[in-house]
N, C-alpha and C positions, 0 to 999 in steps of 0.2 A: 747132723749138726744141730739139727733144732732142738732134742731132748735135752742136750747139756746145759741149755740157755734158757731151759722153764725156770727150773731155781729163780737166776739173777732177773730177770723178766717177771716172775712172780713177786719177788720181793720190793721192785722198781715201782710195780703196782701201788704194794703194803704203804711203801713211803710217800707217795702220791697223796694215794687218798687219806695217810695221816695228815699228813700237809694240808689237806683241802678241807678240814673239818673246821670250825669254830672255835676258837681257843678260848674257853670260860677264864675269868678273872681269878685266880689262885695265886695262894701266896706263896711263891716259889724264892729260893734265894739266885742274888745278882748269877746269872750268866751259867745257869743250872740248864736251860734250853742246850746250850752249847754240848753240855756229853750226848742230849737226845741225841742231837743231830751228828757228832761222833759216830755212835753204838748205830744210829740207823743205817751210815754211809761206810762204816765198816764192814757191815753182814753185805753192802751192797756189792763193794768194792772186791771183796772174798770172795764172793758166789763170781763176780764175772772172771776174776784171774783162773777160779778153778775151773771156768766154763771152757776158757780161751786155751787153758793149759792140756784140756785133760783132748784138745785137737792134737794131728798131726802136726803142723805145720805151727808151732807156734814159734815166733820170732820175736825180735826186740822190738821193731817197728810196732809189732799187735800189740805189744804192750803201751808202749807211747801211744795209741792212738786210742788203744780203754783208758789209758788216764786221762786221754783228754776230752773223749768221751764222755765218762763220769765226772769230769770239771763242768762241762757243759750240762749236763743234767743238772747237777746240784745247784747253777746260775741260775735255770730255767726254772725251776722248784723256786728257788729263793725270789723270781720274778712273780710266778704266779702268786705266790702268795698276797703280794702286796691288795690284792682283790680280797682274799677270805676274812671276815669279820673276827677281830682277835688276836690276829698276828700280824708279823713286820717281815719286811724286808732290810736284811743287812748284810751288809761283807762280813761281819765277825759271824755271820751263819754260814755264810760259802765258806770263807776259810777253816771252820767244823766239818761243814760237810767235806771238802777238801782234803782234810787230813783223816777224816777218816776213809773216804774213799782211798788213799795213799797207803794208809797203814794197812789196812785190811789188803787190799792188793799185794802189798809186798807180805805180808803173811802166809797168805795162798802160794806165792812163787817159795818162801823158803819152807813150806809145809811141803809141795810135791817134789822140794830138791830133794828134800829127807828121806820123803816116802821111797824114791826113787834109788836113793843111795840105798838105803837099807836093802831093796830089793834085790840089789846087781853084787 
């Protein structure tokens, strides 16, 4: 169990400690942050459906309970932040992270349905 879960574990890390770094003052356009936080919560979202998927035992329940898992990480992310010099805390960044934990998740389920079909 533990090998499938370095990925999504390592990548939870990546996002972390981008989070935790100091955001220098750049000129970015309105609500540009928002794909960051997308594209990071996607890879995250990914890595754990293919973690939870590539188990015996995976059910629908597992899945509701990595999504809500990953809802609560991406809160808690969006918490800490409010401490690090540079950045904000807001809902229109959970609901980035949010979807893209969503979207990437359901990628991963219709990636190993395929793989799966092809296979049989």
């Amino acid at each position: 169990m533990g090998r499938r879960w370095f990925a999504p574990g390592l990548w939870a890390i990546v996002v972390l400690l981008s989070s935790s770094l100091p955001l220098p003052p750049i000129a970015a356009p309105p609500g540009a942050d928002k794909g960051v936080h997308g594209v990071l919560y996607f890879g995250l979202g990914f890595l754990s459906g293919r973690a939870l998927l590539l188990g015996k035992n995976a059910r629908v329940w597992h899945l509701l309970v990595l999504v809500f898992g990953l809802l609560a990480f991406g809160a808690l992310d969006e918490v800490h932040q409010r401490w690090i010099p540079g950045r904000t805390s807001d809902r229109a960044d959970w609901a980035a992270d949010a979807v893209g934990s969503v979207v990437g998740l359901a990628a991963s389920v219709a990636a190993t349905r395929s793989r799966r079909r092809r296979a049989a």
